[in-house]
C-alpha positions as CSV (number, residue, x, y, z in Angstrom):
1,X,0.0,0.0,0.0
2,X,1.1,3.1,-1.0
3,X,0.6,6.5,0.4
4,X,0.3,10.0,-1.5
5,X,1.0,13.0,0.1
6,X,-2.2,15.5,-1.0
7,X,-1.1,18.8,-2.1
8,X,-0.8,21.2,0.5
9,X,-3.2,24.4,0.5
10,X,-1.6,27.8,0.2
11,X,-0.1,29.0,4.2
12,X,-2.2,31.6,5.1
13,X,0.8,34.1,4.5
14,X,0.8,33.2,0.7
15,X,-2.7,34.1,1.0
16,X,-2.5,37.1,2.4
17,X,0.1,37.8,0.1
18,X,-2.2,37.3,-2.7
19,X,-5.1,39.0,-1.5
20,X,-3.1,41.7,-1.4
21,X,-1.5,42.0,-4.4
22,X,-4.8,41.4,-5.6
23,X,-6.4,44.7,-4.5
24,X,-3.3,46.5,-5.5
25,X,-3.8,45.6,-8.9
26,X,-7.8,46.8,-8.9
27,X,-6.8,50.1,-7.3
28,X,-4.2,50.8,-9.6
29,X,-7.3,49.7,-12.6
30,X,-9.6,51.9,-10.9
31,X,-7.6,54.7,-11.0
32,X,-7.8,57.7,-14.0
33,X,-6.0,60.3,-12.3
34,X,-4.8,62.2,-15.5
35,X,-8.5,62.5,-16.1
36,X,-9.9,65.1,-12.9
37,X,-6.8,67.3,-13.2
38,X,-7.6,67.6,-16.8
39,X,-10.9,68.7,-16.7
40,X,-9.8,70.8,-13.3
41,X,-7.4,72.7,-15.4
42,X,-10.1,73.6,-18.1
43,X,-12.4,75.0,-15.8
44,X,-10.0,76.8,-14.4
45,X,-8.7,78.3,-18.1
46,X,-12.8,78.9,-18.6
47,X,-12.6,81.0,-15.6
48,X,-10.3,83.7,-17.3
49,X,-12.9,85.4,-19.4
50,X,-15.3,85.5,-16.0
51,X,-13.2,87.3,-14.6
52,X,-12.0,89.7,-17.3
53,X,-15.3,90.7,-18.4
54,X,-18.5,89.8,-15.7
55,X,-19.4,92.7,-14.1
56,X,-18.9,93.2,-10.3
57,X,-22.6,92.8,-8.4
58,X,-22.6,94.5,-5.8
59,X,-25.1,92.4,-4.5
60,X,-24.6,93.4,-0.2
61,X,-23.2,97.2,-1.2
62,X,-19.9,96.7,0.8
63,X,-17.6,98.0,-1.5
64,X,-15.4,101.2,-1.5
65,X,-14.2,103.2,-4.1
66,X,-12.9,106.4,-5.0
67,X,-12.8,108.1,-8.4
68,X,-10.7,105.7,-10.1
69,X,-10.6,102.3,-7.6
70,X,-13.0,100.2,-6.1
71,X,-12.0,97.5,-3.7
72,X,-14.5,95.1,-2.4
73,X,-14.2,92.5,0.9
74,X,-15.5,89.8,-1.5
75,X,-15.3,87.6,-4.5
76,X,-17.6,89.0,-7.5
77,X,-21.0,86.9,-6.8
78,X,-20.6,86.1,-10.9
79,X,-17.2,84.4,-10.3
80,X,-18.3,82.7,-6.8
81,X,-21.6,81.7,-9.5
82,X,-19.3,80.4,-12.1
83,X,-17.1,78.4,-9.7
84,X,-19.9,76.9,-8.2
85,X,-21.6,75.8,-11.5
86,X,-18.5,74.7,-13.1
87,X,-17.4,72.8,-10.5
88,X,-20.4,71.0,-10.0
89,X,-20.3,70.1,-13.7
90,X,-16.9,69.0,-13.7
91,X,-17.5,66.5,-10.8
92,X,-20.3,64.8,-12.8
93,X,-18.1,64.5,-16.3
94,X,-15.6,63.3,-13.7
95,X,-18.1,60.8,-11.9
96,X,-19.4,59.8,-15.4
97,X,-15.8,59.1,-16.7
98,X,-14.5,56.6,-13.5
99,X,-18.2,55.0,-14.2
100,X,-17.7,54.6,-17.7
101,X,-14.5,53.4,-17.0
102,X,-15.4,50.9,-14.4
103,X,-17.8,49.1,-16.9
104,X,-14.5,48.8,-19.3
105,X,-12.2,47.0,-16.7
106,X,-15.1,45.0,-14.8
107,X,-14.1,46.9,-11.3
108,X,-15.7,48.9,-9.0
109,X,-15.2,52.9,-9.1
110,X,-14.6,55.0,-5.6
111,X,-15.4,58.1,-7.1
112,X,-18.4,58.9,-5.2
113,X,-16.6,60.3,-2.1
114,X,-14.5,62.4,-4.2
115,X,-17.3,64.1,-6.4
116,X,-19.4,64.7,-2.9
117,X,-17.3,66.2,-1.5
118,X,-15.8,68.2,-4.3
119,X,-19.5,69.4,-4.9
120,X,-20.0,70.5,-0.8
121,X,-16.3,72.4,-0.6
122,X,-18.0,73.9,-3.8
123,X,-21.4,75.0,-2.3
124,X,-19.2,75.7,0.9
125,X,-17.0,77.7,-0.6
126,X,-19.8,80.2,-2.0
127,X,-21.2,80.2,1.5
128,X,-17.7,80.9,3.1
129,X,-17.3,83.6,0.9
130,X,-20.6,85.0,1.4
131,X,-20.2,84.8,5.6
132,X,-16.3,87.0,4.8
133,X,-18.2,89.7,3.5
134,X,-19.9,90.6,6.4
135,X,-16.7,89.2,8.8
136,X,-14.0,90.2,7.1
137,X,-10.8,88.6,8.0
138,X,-8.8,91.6,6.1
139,X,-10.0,94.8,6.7
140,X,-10.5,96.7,3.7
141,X,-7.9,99.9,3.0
142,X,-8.7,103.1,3.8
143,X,-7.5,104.3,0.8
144,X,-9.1,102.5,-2.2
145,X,-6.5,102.7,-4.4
146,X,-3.2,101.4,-2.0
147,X,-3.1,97.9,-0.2
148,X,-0.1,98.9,1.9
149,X,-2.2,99.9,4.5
150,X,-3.5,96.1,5.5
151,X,-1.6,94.5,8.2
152,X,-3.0,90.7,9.6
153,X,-2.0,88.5,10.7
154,X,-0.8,84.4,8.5
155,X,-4.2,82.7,9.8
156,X,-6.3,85.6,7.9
157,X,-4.5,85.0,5.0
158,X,-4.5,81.3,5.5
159,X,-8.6,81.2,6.0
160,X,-9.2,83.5,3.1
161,X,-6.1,81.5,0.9
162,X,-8.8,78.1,1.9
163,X,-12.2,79.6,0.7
164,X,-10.5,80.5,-3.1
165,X,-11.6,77.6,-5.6
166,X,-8.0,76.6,-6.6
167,X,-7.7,75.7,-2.6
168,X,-11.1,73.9,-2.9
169,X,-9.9,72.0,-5.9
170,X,-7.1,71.3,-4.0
171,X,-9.0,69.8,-0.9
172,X,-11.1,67.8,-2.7
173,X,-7.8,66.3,-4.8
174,X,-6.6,64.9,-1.1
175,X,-9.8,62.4,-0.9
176,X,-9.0,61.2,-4.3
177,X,-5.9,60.2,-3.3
178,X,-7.0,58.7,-0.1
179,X,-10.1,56.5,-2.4
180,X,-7.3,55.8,-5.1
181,X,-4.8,54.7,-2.4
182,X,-2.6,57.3,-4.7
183,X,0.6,58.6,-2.4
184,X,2.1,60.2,-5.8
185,X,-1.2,62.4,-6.2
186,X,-1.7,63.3,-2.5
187,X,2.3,64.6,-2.8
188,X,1.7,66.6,-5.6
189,X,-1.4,68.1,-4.2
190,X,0.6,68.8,-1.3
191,X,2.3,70.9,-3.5
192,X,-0.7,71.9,-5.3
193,X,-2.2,73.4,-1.8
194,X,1.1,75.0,-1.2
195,X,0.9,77.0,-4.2
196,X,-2.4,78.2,-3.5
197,X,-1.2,79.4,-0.1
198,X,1.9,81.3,-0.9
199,X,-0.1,83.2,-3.6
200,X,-2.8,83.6,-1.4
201,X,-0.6,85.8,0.9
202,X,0.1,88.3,-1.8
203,X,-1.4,91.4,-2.6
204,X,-1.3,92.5,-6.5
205,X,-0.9,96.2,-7.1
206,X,-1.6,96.8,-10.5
207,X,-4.1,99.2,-12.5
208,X,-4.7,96.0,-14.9
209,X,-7.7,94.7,-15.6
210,X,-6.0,91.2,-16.1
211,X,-4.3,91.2,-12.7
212,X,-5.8,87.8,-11.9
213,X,-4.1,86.0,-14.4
214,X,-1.2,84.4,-12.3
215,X,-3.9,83.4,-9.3
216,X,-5.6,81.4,-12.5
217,X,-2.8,80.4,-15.0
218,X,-0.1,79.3,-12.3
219,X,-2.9,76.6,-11.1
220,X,-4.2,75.7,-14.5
221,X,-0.3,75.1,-15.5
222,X,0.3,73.3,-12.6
223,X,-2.6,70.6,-13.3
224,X,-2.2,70.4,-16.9
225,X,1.3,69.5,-15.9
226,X,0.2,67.3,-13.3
227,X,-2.5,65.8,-15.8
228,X,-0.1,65.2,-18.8
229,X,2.4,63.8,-16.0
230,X,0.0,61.2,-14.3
231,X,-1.3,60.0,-17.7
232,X,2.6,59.8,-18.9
233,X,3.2,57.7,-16.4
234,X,0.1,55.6,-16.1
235,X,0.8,51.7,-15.6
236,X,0.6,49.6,-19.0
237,X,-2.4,47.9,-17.8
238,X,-4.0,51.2,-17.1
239,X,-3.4,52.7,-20.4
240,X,-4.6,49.8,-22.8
241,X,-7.9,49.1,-20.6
């Protein structure tokens, strides 16, 4: 009588092993993070023209002027409207893409916490904005024309840098990363945010009606960069699905 050994079942460390190199490979097929900066950086290009061109309403009369300047404690309600809009837009093209996406390479998507709460930093955004007009965190000049005159103190900065829509972009970015598992894109948002603050601690003097331009093009650059970067280095099996 003979006696065969039966094959031996995998030792629970080779399945554990497994399992996880298993859900490595669906996050990294889940993942289109070329895709949201994309879109991101178009919205914020569209956002140029808003600015240049949509009147200021002066919707809670709290601006001075003088007889050539007007300085107001808030964003124009058309941009704050724009932003809000666009954004919300761009979160469903961005939802509809990891769907479509997810039906290609027979996983799951996680975008929903990102485009939830990309959508409320959105809508909270406007309302932040709205509450600073009426509590500003930077008094306004006394004289219209000069910002020299405004002395506060980091956090001011730091609160008002948080409530612009590049640092709400930016927020949002961080729970992508955290549903994609992604430490490259939470380190370049890092970077992202810090943008966003140092410029937000600067005051333009300039009689130009295109003044805004680096607080828009400087982001816009940054995640196109970040876009054609992320898509560069997409794996293999990410690119052909």
């Amino acid at each position: 009588m003979t006696h065969e050994s039966a094959p031996q079942a995998n030792s629970p460390h080779e399945l554990l092993s497994s399992v996880r190199d298993l859900t490595r490979q669906v996050r990294v097929a889940q993942r289109g993070t070329w895709f949201p900066l994309l879109v991101l950086a178009m919205v914020t290009l569209l956002a140029i023209p808003v600015y240049r061109y949509a009147p200021y309403w002066d919707v809670f009369s709290a601006c001075r002027s003088d007889a050539d300047h007007m300085v107001c404690p808030a964003p124009n309600p058309a941009e704050l409207a724009y932003w809000t809009v666009a954004l919300t837009v761009a979160y469903a093209v961005i939802a509809g893409f990891y769907v479509r996406q997810s039906r290609r390479r027979g996983v799951g998507s996680p975008i929903r916490p990102y485009v939830v709460v990309g959508v409320a930093l959105a809508v909270l955004m406007t309302a932040v904005s709205t509450w600073l007009t009426f509590h500003p965190l930077i008094p306004m000049p006394a004289d219209p024309s000069s910002a020299a005159d405004i002395e506060v103190g980091p956090a001011a900065w730091l609160v008002n840098g948080l409530a612009s829509p590049v640092a709400v972009i930016g927020l949002a970015l961080l729970v992508l990363a955290w549903v994609e598992r992604h430490w490259a894109l939470l380190a370049y948002t890092v970077v992202l945010l810090a943008i966003v603050a140092i410029m937000g601690g600067q005051v333009i003097q300039s009689s130009s009606r295109w003044f805004f331009l680096p607080h828009l093009l400087v982001p816009a650059a940054v995640l196109l960069l970040g876009s054609a970067v992320f898509a560069l280095f997409r794996p293999a099996t990410e690119a052909k699905a």
